[in-house]
C-alpha positions as CSV (number, residue, x, y, z in Angstrom):
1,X,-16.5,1.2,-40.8
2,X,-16.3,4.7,-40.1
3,X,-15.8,5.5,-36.2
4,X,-17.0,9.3,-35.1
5,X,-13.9,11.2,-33.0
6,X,-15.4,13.8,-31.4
7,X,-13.5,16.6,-30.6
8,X,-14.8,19.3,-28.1
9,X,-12.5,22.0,-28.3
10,X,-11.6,23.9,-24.8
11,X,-9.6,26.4,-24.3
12,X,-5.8,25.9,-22.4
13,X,-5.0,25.2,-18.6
14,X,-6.1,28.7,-16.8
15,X,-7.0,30.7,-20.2
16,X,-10.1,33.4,-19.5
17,X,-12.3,31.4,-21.7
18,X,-13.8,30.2,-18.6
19,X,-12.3,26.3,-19.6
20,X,-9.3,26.5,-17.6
21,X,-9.7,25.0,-14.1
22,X,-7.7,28.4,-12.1
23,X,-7.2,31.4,-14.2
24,X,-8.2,33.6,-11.4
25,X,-7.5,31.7,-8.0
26,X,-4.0,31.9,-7.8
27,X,-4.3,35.8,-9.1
28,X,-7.0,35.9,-6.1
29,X,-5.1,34.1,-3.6
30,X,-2.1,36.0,-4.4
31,X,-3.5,39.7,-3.7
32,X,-5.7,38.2,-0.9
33,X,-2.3,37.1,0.9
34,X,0.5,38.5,-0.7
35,X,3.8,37.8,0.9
36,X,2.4,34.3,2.1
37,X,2.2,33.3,-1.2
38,X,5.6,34.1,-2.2
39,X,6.9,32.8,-5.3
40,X,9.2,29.7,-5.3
41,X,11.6,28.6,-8.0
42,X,11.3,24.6,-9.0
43,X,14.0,22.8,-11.3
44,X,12.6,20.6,-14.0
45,X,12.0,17.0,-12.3
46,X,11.8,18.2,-8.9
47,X,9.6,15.9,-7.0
48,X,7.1,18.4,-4.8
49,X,5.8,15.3,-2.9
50,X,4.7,12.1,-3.0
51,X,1.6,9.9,-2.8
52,X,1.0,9.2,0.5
53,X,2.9,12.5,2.2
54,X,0.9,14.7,4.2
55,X,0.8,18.3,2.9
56,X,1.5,21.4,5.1
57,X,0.3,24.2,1.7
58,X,-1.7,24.3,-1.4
59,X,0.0,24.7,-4.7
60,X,-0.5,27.3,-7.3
61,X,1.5,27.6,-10.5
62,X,2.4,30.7,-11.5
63,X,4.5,29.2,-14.4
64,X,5.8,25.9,-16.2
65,X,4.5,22.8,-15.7
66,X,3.4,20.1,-13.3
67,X,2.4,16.4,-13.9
68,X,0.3,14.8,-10.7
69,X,0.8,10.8,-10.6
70,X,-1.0,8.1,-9.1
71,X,0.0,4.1,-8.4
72,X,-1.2,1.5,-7.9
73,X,-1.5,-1.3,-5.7
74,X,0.1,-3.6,-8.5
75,X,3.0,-0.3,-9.1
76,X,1.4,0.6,-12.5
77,X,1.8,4.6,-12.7
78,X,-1.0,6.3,-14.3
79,X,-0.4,10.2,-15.6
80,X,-3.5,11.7,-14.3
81,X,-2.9,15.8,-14.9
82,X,-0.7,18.1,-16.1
83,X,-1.5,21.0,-14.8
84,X,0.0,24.6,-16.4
85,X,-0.2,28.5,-14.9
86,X,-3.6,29.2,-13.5
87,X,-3.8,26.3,-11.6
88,X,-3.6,24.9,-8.2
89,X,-3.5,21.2,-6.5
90,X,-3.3,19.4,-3.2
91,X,-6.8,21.3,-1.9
92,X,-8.2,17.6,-1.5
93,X,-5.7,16.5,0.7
94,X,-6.1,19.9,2.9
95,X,-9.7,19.6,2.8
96,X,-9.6,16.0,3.9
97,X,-6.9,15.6,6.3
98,X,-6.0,12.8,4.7
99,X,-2.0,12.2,3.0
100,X,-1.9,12.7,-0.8
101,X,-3.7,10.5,-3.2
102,X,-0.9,11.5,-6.3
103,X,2.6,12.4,-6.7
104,X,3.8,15.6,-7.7
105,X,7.0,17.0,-10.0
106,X,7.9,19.6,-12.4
107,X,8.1,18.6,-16.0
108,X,9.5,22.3,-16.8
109,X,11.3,24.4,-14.9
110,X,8.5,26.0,-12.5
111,X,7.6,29.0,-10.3
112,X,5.0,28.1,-7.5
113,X,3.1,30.1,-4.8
114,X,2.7,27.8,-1.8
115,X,-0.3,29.0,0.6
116,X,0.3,27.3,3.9
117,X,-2.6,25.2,5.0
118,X,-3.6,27.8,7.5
119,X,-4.1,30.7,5.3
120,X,-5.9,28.1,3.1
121,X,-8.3,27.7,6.0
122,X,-9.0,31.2,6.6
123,X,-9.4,31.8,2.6
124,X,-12.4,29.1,3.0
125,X,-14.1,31.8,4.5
126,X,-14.5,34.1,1.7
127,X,-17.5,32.5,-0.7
128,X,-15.6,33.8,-3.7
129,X,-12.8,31.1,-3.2
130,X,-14.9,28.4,-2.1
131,X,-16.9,28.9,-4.9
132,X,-14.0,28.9,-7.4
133,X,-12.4,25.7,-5.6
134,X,-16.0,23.5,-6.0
135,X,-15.5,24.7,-9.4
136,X,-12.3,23.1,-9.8
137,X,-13.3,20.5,-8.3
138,X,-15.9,19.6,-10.0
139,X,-14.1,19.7,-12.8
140,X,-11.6,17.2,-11.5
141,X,-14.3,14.9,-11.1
142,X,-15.3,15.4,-14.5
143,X,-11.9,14.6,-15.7
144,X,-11.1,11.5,-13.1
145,X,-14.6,10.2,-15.1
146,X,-13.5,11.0,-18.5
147,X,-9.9,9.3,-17.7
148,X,-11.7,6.2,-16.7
149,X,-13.6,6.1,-19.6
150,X,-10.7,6.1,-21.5
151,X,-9.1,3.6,-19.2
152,X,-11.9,1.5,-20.0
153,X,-11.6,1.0,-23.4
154,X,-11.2,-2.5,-24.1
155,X,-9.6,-2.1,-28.0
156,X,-6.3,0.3,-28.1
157,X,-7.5,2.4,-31.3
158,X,-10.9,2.8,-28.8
159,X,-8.8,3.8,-26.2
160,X,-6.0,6.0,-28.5
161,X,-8.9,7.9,-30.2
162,X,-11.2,8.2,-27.6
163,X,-7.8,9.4,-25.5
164,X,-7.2,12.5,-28.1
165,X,-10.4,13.7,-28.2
166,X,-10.7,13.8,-24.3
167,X,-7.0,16.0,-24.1
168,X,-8.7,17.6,-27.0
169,X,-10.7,19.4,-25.0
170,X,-8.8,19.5,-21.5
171,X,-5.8,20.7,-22.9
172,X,-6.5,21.3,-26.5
173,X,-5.7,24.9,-28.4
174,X,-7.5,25.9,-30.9
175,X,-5.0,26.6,-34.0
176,X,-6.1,26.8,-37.8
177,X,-4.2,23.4,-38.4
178,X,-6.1,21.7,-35.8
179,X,-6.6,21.1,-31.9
180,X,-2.7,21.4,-30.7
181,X,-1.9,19.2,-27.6
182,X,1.1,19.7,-26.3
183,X,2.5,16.5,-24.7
184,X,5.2,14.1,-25.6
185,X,4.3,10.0,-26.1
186,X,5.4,9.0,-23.1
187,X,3.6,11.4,-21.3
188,X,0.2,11.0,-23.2
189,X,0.7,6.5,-22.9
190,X,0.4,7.1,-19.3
191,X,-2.7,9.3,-19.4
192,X,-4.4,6.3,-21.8
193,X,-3.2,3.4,-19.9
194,X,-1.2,1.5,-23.3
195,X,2.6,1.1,-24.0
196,X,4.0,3.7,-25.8
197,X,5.2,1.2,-28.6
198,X,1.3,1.2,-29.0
199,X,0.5,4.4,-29.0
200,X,3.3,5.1,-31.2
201,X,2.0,2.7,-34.2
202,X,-2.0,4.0,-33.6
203,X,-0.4,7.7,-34.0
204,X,1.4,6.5,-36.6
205,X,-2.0,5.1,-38.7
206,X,-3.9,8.4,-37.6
207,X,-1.1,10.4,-39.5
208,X,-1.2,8.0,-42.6
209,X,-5.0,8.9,-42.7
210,X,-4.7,12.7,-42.0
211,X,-6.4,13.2,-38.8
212,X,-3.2,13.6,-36.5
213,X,0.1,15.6,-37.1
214,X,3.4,15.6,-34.9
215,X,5.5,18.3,-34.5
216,X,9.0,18.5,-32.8
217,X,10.1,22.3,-31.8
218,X,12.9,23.2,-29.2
219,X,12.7,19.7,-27.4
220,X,9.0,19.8,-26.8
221,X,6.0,17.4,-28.7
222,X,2.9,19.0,-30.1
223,X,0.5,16.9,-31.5
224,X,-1.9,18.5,-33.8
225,X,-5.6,17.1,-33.8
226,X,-7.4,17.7,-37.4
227,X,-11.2,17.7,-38.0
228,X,-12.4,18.1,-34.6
229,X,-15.9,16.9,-34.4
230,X,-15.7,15.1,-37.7
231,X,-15.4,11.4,-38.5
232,X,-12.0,9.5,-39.4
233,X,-12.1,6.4,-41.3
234,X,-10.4,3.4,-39.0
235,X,-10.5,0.6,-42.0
């Protein structure tokens, strides 16, 4: 039986292909309020907050890397974004009044711009940036739906394929070997919902039939999607 893998291909994080949820916000926030948005320095791992903390600024990222985390009621941790330069989080908790709905840390070491809440208020004023932040949030929506369709997925080679060719085009780079996602196993099991011994075998038949390479360089895992929008044979 062949099984289609559909591969939209997207352009990365805050890229000016128009993909990427904040290419211009934190450019835009940053001349609108300068010094307020000074840049701080985060270590790799640092835990910016946690779910269920109240937040006092947004978050932008200037550089590095960011996974937001959600658990739970029975303590299962779902990956639900890893967000790169261009983009920004914690607006829905601002917005709401409400404590965080994820956790946030630093997978890389980091440089963020943290607009405190009431400068975020007063940039709600200018159309531009409400415009750009329904933007992004919309997209967020789209992704939260695209996540649960994955989630949803009652078979694992369902859920493992239908996984890649959703990061395919979140997160996906267009390369002449294939769609690159940059993101190690672990990492990419928790965005899916399966074990990572799971993942590791259906990567594992994907590479035996061509469709998926893995590459290692300087400590970091890029997997390289083949054939996007063709069809891969699952016998």
């Amino acid at each position: 039986m062949n099984m289609p893998i559909p591969l939209p291909v997207n352009t990365p994080y805050g890229s000016s292909g128009g993909h990427g949820p904040m290419s211009t916000p934190v450019e835009s926030m940053d001349q609108c309020f300068g010094k307020e948005c000074a840049p701080v320095k985060i270590k790799r791992n640092t835990i910016l907050f946690t779910q269920g903390e109240k937040l006092t600024c947004l978050y932008l990222v200037e550089q590095g890397e960011i996974a937001l985390t959600r658990i739970s009621p029975d303590g299962r941790e779902t990956l639900i974004a890893i967000l790169g330069p261009g983009e920004f989080f914690g607006e829905g908790a601002l917005l709401g009044g409400c404590p965080a709905t994820f956790s946030a840390r630093a997978t890389r070491r980091s440089v963020l711009l943290q607009l405190p809440e009431r400068k975020f208020r007063s940039a709600l004023e200018d159309p531009q940036v409400c415009r750009m932040l329904l933007e992004a949030m919309a997209r967020r929506c789209d992704d939260a739906w695209n996540q649960m369709e994955v989630l949803g997925c009652t078979h694992v080679r369902d859920k493992v394929r239908t996984g890649l060719a959703w990061l395919s085009g979140r997160i996906g780079v267009e390369t002449g070997e294939g769609v690159r996602i940059d993101m190690n196993l672990t990492q990419m099991a928790r965005m899916v919902g399966c074990a990572r011994e799971t993942l590791s075998r259906e990567v594992s038949a994907l590479r035996r039939e061509k469709a998926v390479d893995v590459r290692h360089s300087n400590g970091r895992v890029s997997f390289f999607v083949r054939n996007p929008g063709g069809r891969v044979d699952t016998n």
